[in-house]
MMTF fields as JSON, N, C-alpha, C and O atoms, coordinates in Angstrom:
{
  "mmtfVersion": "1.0.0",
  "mmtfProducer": "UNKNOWN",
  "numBonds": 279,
  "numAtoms": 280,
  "numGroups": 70,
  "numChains": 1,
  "numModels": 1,
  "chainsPerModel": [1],
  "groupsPerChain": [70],
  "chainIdList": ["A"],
  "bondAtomList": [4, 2, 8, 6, 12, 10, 16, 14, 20, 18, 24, 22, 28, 26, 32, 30, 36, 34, 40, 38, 44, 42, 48, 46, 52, 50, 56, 54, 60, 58, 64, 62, 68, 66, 72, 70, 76, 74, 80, 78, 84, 82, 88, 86, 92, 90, 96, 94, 100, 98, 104, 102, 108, 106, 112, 110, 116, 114, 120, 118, 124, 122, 128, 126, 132, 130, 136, 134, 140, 138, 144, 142, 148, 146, 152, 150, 156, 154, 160, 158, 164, 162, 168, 166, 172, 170, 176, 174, 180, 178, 184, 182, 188, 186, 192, 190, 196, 194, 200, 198, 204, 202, 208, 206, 212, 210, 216, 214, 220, 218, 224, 222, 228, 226, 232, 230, 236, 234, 240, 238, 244, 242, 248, 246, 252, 250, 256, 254, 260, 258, 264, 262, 268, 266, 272, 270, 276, 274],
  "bondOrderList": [1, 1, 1, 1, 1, 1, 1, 1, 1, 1, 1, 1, 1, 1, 1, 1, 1, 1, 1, 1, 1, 1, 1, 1, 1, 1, 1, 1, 1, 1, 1, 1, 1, 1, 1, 1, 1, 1, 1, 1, 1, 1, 1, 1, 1, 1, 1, 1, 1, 1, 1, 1, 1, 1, 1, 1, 1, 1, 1, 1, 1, 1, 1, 1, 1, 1, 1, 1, 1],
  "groupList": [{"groupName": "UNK", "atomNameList": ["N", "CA", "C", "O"], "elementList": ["N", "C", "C", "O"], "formalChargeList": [0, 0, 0, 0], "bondAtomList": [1, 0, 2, 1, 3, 2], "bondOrderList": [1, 1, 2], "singleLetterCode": "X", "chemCompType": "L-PEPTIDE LINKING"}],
  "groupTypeList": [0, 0, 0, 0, 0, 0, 0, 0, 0, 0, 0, 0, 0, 0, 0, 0, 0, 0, 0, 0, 0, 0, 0, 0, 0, 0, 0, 0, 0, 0, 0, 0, 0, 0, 0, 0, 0, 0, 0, 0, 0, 0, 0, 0, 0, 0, 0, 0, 0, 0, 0, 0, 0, 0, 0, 0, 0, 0, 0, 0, 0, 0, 0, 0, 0, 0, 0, 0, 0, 0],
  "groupIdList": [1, 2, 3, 4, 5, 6, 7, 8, 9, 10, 11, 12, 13, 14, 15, 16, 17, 18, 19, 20, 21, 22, 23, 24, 25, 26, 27, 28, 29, 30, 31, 32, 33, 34, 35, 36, 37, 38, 39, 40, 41, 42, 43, 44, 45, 46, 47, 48, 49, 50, 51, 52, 53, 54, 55, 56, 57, 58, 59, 60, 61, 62, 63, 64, 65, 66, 67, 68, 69, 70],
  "secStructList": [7, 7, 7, 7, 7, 7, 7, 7, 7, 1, 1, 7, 4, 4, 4, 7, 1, 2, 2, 2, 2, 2, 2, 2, 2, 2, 2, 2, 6, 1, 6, 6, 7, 7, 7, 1, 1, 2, 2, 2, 2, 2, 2, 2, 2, 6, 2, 2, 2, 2, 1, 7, 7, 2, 2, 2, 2, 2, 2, 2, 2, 7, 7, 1, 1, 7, 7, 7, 7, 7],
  "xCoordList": [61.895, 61.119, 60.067, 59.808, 59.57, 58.722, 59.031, 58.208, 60.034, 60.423, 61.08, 61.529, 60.961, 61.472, 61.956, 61.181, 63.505, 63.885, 63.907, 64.248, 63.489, 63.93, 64.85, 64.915, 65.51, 66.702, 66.235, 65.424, 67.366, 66.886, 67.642, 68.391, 67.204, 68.031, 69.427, 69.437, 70.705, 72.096, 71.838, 72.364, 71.029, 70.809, 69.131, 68.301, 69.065, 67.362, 67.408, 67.231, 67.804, 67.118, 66.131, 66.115, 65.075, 63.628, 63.284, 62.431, 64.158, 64.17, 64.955, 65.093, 65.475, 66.385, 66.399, 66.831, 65.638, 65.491, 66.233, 65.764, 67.574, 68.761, 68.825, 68.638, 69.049, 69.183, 68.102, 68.587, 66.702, 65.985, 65.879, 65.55, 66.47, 67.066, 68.394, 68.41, 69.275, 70.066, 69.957, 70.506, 69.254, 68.265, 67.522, 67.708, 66.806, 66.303, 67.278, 67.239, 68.488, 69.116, 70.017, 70.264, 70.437, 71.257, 69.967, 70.334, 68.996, 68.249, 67.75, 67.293, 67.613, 66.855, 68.188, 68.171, 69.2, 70.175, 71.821, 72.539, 72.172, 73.193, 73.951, 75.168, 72.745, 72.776, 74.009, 74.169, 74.304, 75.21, 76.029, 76.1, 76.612, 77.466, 78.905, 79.058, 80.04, 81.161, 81.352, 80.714, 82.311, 83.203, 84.483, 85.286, 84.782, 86.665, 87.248, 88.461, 86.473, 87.243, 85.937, 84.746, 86.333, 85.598, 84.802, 83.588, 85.539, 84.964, 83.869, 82.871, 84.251, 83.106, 81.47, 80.513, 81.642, 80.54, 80.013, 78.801, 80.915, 80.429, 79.248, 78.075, 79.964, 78.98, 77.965, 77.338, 77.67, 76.745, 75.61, 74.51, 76.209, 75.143, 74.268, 73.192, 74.971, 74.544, 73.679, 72.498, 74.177, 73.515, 71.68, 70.569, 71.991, 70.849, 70.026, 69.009, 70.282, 69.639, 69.457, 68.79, 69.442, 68.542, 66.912, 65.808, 67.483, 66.469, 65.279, 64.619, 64.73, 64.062, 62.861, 63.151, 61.648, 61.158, 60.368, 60.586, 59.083, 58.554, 57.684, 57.432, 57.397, 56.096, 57.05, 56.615, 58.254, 58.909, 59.514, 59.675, 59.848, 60.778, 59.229, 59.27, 58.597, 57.186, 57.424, 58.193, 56.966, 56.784, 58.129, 57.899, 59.63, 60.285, 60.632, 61.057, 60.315, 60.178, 58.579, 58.548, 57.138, 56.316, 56.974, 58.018, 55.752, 55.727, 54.45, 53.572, 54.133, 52.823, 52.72, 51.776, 54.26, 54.162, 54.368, 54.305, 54.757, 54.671, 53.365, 52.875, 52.997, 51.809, 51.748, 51.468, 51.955, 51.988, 50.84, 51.108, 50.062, 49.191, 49.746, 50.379, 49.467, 50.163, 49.05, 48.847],
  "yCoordList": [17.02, 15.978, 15.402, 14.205, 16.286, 16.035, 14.801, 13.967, 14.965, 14.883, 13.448, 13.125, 12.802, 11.253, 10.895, 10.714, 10.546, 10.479, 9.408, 8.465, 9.25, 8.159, 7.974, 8.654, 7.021, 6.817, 5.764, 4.84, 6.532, 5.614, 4.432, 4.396, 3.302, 2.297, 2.687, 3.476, 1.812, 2.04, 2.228, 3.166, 1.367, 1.673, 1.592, 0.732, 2.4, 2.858, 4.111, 5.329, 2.923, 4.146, 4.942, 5.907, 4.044, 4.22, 5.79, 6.555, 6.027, 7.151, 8.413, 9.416, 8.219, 9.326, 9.357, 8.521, 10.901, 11.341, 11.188, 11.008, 11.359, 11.365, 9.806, 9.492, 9.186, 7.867, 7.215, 6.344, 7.557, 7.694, 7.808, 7.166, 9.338, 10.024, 9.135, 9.196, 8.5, 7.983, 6.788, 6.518, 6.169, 4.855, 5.132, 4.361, 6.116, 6.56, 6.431, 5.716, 7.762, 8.507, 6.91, 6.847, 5.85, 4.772, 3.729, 2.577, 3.753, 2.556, 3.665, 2.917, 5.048, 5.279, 6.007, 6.019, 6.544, 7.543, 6.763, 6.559, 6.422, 5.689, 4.567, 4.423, 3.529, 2.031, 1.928, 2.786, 1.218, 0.54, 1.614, 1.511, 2.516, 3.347, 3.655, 3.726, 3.819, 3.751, 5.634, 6.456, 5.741, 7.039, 7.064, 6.215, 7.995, 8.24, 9.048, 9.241, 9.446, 10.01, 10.493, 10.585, 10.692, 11.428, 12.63, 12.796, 13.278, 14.774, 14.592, 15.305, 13.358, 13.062, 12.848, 13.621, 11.588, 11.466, 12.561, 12.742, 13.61, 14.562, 15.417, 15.542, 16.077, 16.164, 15.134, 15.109, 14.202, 13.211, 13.709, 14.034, 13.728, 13.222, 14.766, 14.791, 16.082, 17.703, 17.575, 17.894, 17.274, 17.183, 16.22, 16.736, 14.861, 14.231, 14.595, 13.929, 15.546, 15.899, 17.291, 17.662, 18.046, 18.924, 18.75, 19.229, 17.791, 16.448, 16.507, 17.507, 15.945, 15.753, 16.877, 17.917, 16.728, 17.832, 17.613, 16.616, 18.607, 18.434, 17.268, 16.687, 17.092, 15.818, 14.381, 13.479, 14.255, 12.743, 13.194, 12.168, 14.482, 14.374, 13.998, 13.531, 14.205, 13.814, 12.502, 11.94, 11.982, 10.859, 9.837, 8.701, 10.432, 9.554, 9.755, 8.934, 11.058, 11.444, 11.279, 11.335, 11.044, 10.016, 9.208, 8.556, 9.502, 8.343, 7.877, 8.729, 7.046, 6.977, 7.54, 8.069, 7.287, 7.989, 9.013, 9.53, 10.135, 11.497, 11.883, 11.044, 12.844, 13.458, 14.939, 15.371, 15.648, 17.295, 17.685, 17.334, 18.162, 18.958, 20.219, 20.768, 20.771, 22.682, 22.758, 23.819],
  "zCoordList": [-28.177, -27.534, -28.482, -28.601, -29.057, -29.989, -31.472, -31.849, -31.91, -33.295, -32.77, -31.67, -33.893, -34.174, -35.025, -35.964, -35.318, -36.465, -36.866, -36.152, -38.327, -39.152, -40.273, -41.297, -39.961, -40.757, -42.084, -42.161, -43.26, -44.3, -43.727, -42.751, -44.709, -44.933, -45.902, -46.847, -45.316, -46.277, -47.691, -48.29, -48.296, -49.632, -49.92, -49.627, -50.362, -50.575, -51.952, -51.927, -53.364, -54.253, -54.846, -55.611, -54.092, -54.313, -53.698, -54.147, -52.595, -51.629, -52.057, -51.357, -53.366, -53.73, -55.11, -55.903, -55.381, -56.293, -57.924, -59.048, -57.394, -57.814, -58.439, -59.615, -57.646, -58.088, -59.22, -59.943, -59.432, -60.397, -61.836, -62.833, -61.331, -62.747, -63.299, -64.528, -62.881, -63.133, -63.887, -64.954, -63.267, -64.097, -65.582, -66.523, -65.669, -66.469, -67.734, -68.735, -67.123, -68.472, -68.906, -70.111, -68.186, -68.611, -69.02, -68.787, -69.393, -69.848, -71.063, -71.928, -71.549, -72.586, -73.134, -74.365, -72.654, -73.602, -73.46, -74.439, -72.104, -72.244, -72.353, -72.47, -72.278, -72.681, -74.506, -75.374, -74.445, -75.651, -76.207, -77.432, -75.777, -76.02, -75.001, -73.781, -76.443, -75.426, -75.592, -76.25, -74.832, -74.571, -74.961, -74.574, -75.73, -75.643, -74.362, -74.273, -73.516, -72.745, -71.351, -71.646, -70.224, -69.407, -69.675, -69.552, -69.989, -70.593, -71.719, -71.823, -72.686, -73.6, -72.646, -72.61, -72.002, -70.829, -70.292, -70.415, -69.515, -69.245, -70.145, -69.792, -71.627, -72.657, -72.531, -71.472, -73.513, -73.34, -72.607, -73.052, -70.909, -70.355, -70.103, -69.505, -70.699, -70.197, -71.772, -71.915, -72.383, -73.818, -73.573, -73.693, -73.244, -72.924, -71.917, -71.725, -71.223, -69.764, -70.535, -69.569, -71.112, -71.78, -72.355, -72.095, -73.264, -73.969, -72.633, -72.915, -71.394, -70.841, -70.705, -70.115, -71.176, -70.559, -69.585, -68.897, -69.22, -67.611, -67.428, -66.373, -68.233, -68.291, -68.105, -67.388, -68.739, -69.077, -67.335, -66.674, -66.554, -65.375, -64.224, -63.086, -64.638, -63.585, -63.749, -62.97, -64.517, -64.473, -63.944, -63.529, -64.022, -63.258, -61.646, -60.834, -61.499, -59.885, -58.992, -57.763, -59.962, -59.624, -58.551, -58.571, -57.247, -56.266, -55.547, -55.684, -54.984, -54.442, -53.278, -52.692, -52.908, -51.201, -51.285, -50.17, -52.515, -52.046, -52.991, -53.747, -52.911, -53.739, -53.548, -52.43, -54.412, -54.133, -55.59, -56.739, -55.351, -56.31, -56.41, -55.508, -57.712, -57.691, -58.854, -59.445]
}
């Protein structure tokens, strides 16, 4: 009775974490580069997602509407 749900909107990447990170790794690591194969990409992208550390992942999961101090 209590609880009220809200639904995202169909597309809302602002709302998902995920989708963020994705933006990120294709505008600074995967922009102008091709692949020979799937499995290459795969590498690539486990290789460049090492690369990130905690300070560069703050700053792309940064939001105004959430705020957590630790």
């Amino acid at each position: 009775k209590n609880i009220t749900p809200l639904f995202l909107p169909p597309y809302s990447p602002e709302l998902n974490c995920v989708e963020r990170i994705w933006l990120y790794m294709r505008q600074h690591y995967w922009s102008n580069r091709s692949y020979p194969s799937l499995g290459d990409i795969a590498l690539a992208a486990i290789e460049d997602m090492v690369k990130l550390d905690r300070a560069t992942l703050r700053s792309i999961f940064h939001t105004t509407w959430v705020t957590r101090t630790v």
